[in-house]
C-alpha positions in Angstrom: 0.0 0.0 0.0 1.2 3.1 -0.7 1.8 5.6 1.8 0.2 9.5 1.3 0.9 12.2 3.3 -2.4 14.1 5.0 -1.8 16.4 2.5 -1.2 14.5 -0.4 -4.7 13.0 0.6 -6.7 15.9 0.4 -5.2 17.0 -3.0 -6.7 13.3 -4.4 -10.0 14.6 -2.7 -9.8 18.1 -4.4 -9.0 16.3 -7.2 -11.5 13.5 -7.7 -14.1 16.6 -6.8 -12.6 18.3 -10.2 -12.9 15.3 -12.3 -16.7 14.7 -11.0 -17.8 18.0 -12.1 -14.9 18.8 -15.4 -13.8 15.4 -16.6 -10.1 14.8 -16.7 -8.9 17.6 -18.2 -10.4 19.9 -15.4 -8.0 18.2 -12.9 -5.2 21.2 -13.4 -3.0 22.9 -10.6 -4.2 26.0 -11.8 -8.0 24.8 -10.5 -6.1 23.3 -7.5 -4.8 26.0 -6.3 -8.2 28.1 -6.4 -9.8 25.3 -4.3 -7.0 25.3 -1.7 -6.1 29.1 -2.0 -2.6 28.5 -2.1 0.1 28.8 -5.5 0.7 26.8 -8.2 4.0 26.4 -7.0 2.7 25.0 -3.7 1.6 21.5 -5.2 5.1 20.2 -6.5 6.1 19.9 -3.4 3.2 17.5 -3.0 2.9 15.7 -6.2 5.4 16.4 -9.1 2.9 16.4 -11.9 -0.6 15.4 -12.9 0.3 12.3 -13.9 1.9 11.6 -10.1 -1.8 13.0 -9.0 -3.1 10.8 -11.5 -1.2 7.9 -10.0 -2.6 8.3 -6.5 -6.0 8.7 -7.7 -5.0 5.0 -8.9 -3.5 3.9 -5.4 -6.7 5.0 -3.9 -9.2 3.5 -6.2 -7.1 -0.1 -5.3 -7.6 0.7 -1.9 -11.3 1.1 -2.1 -11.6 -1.8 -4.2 -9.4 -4.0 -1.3 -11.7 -3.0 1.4 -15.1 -3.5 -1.0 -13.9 -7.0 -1.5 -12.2 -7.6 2.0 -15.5 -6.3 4.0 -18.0 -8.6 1.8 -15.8 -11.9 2.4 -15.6 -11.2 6.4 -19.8 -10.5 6.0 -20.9 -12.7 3.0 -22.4 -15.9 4.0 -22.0 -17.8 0.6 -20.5 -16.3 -2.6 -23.8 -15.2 -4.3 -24.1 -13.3 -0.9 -19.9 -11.7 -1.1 -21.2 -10.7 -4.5 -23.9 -8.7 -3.5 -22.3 -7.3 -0.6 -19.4 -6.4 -3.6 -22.5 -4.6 -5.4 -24.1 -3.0 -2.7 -20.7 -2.1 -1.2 -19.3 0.0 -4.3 -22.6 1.4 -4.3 -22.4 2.7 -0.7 -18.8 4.5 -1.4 -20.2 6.2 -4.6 -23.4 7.6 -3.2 -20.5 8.7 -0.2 -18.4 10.3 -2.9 -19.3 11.0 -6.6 -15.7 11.8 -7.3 -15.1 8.1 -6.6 -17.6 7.2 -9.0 -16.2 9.1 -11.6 -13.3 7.9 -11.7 -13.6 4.3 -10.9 -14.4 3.0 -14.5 -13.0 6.0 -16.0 -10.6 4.6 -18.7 -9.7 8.0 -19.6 -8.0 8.2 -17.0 -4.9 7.1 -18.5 -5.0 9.7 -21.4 -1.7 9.0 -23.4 0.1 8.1 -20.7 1.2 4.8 -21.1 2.0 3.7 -17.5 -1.2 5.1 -16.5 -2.8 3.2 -18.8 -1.6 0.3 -17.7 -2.3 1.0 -14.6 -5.8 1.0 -15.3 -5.9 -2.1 -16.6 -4.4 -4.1 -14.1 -6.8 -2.0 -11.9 -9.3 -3.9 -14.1 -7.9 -7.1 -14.5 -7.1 -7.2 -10.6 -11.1 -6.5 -10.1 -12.4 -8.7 -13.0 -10.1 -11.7 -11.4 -11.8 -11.3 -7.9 -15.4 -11.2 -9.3 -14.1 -14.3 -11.5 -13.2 -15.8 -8.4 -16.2 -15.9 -6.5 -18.1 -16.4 -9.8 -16.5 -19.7 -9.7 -16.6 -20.5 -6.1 -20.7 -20.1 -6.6 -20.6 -22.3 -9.9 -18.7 -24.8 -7.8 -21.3 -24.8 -4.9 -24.1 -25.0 -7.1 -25.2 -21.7 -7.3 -24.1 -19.9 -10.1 -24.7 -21.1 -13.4 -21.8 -23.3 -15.1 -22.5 -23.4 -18.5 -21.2 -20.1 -18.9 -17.6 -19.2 -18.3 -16.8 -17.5 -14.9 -14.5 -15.0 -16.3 -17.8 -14.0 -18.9 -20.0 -13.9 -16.0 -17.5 -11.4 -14.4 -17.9 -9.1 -17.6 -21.3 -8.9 -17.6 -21.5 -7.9 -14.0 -18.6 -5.2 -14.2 -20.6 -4.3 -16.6 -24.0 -3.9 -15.5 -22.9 -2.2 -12.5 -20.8 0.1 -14.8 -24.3 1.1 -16.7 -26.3 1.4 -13.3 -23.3 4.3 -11.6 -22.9 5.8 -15.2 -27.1 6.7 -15.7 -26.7 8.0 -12.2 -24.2 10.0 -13.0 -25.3 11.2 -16.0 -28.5 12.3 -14.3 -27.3 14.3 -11.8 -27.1 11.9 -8.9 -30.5 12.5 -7.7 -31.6 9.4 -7.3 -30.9 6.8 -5.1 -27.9 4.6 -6.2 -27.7 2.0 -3.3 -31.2 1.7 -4.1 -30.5 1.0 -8.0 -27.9 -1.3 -7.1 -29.9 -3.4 -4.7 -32.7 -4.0 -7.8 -29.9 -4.6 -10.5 -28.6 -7.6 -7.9 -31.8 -9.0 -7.7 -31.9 -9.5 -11.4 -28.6 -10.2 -11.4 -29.4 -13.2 -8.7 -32.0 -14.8 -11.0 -29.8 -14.2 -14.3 -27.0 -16.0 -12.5 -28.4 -19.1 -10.4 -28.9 -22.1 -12.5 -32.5 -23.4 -13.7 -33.9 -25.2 -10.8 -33.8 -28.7 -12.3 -29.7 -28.2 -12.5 -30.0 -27.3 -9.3 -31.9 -30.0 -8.1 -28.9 -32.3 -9.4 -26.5 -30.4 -7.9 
């Protein structure tokens, strides 16, 4: 884990705050420095460049992901149920912060920058690999439906979530997001679990 100052923290803040309401290319020193009233100047000795400010926001979207996963395996009771919790979980932190949620599948993000972008996709990769996993761990149990790959299943999660945060977003965030979340599992639950005579075999 990567270890920020106080202030290098609040700058990610600021700065996921500018890229909720500007896109990327709003997330300048120059806007920086009006929210914190202090000089350009200031925020080198902080982060060297935008791509270093980039790179944190990076190191903290890992971090967020860790503790989404981490809290629904200590509280899941099967791994349908870590899955929802996974949902409902990511849900919870963008509602808390729509910076977060702007970001979070952002693949912009990376601009031209090739380290960044791969950064953002092991981000990805990292993510789709521990939905994959518990995808699996249901299909083994008997609860998620095997005739389709667990790594496809993964995709079509990431991806409905992805829609669900992005209409939200788009919209203004004025509706309720956990909400939205907790009715796009319970379609999600039905999509996934196999047809009950496979289950009754199981």
């Amino acid at each position: 884990m990567t270890i920020r100052t106080a202030r290098q923290d609040e700058i990610i803040r600021e700065s996921l705050a500018l890229i909720a309401e500007h896109g990327v290319e709003g997330l300048t020193y120059r806007n920086l420095s009006e929210r914190f009233g202090i000089s350009v100047p200031a925020f080198y000795r902080h982060f060297a460049s935008k791509a270093d400010i980039l790179a944190g926001i990076l190191d903290y979207l890992q971090e967020t992901s860790r503790v989404v996963f981490e809290s629904a395996e200590a509280g899941g009771t099967d791994a349908l149920d870590r899955l929802r919790l996974v949902l409902t979980g990511y849900a919870q932190r963008f509602a808390e912060d729509g910076g977060l949620a702007a970001v979070l599948f952002a693949d912009e993000i990376g601009g031209t920058d090739r380290a960044l972008q791969e950064r953002v996709l092991l981000h990805m990769e990292e993510n789709r690999e521990r939905l994959t996993a518990l995808l699996a761990e249901g299909a083994a149990a008997g609860l998620v439906r095997s005739d389709v790959p667990a790594r496809r299943w993964a995709f079509v999660v990431m991806g409905s979530l992805r829609l669900e945060v992005a209409r939200w977003r788009l919209g203004g965030r004025t509706t309720d997001l956990v909400a939205a979340v907790a009715a796009l599992w319970a379609d999600l639950d039905v999509i996934l679990r196999p047809p009950r005579t496979e289950r009754r075999k199981a």
